[in-house]
C-alpha positions in Angstrom: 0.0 0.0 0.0 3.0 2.6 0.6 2.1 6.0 2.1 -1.4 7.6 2.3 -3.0 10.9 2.7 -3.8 11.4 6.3 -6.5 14.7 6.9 -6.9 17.6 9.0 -9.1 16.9 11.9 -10.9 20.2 11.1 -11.1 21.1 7.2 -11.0 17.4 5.9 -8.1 18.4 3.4 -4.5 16.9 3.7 -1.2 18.2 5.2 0.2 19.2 1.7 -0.5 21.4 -1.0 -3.0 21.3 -3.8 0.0 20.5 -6.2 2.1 17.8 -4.5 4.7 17.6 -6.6 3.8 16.8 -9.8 1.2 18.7 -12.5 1.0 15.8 -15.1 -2.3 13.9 -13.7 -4.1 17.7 -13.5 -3.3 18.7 -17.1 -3.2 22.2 -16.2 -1.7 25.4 -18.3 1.1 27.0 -16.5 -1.2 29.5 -15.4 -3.9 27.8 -13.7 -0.8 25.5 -12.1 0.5 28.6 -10.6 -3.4 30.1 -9.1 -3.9 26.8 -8.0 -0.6 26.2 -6.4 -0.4 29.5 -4.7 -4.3 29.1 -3.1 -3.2 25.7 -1.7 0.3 26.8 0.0 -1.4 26.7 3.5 -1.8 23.3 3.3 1.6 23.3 4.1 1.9 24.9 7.7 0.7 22.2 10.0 0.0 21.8 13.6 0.4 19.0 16.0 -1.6 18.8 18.9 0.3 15.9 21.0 -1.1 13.6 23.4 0.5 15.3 25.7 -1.1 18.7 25.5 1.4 20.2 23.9 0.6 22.8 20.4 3.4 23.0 18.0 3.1 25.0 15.3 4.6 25.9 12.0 5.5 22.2 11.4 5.7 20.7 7.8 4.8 17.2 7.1 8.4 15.5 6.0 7.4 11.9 5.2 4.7 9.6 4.5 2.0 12.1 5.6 2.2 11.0 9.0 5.9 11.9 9.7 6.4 16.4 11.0 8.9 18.2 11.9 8.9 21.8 14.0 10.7 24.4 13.0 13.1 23.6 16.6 13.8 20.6 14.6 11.7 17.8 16.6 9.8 15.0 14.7 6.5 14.1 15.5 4.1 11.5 14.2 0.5 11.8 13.6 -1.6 9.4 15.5 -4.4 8.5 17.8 -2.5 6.5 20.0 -3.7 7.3 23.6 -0.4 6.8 25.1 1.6 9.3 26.4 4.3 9.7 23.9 5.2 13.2 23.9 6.2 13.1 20.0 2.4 11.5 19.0 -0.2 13.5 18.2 -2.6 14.8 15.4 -2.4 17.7 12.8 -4.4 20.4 12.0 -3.8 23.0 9.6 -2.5 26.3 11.3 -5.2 28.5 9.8 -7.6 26.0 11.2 -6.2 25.7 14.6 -6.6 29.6 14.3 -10.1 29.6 13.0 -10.9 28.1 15.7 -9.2 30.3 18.5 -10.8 33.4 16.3 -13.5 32.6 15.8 -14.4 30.3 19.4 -11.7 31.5 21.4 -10.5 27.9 21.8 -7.1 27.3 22.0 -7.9 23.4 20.6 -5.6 20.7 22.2 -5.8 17.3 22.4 -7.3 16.7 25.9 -10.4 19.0 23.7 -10.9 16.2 21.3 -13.6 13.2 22.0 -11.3 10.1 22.3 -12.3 8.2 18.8 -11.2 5.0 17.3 -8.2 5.1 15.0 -9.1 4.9 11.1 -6.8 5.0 7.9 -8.4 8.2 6.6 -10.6 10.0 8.7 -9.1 12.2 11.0 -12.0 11.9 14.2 -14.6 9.1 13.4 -17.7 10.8 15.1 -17.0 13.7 12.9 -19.6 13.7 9.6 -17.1 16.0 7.1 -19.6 15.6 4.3 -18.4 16.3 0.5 -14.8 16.3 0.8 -14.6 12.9 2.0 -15.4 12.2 -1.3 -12.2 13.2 -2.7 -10.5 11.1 0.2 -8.3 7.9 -1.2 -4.6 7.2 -0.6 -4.1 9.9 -2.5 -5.9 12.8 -1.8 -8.0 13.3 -5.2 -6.9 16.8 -6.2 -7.6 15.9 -10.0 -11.4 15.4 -9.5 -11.9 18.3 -7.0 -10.6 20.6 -10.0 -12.9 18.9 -12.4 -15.5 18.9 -10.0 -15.0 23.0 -9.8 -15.1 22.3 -5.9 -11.5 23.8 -5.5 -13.0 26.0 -2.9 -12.9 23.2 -0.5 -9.2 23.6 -0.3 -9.3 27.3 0.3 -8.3 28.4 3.6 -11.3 29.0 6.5 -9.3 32.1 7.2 -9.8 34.0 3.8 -12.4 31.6 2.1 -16.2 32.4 3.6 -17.9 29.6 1.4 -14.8 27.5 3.3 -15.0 28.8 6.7 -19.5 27.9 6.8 -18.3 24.5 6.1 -15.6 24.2 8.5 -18.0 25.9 11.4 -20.7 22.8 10.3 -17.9 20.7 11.5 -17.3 22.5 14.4 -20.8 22.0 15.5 -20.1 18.6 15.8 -16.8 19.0 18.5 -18.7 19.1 21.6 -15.4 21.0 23.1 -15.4 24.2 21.0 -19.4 24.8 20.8 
């Protein structure tokens, strides 16, 4: 199976931009690679909320989707796993970890999330994150979103309103930042 997508606990999208690496499979002129490219850059900037209550951010995903690293340097790896391991926890995208605190005035950490069971994809399982789990695969299907025209998924809660009302219905369903 290799590596897979792994997707903010908030937005639904992954921890890396809209154009991975690679603009072959999109078939896009240099232009719209460009527009696309630069709306998606926030992907990038992660957070890690570890199990131990700790809220790094500014941390960039470095391998297999699952593997971060802080700007201090440390590794962390996104996962569920209840045990106190200082370097485990999950990701959410900066500009969703500060929707949130904007919007809420919830400074979301892990101890805030409902304890859920671990799945491959999904980032909380009691969480309902409607049409972008569509576009969830291995792969997070950037080609079909485009095609789709439902790009604005991808756009960040912070300067996207169509983005953010869809983001606050998943917020509704966090029973710690109501």
């Amino acid at each position: 199976m290799g590596c897979w997508d792994i997707y903010c606990l908030l937005c639904g999208n992954p921890c890396h931009s809209l154009i991975y690496n690679d603009n072959n499979y999109l078939n896009l002129n240099e232009k719209e690679f460009r527009l696309f490219k630069n709306f998606t850059d926030w992907l990038y900037r992660c957070t890690i909320l570890t199990v131990n209550n700790e809220i790094i951010h500014n941390c960039r995903e470095v391998s297999c989707n699952i593997d971060f690293v802080a700007p201090n340097k440390n590794k962390y790896i996104a996962s569920l796993d209840y045990k106190s391991d200082k370097n485990k926890g999950i990701f959410i995208h900066d500009d969703c970890w500060k929707f949130i605190k904007n919007k809420y005035g919830v400074e979301l950490k892990f101890s805030d999330l409902a304890k859920t069971k671990e799945t491959l994809y999904k980032p909380l399982s009691y969480i309902k994150y409607g049409e972008i789990e569509t576009y969830w695969d291995q792969d997070f299907n950037f080609a079909s979103i485009i095609k789709d025209k439902k790009l604005w998924m991808c756009l960040s809660p912070l300067t996207s309103s169509k983005n953010a009302k869809r983001v606050k219905h998943i917020i509704k369903q966090m029973k710690s930042v109501k």
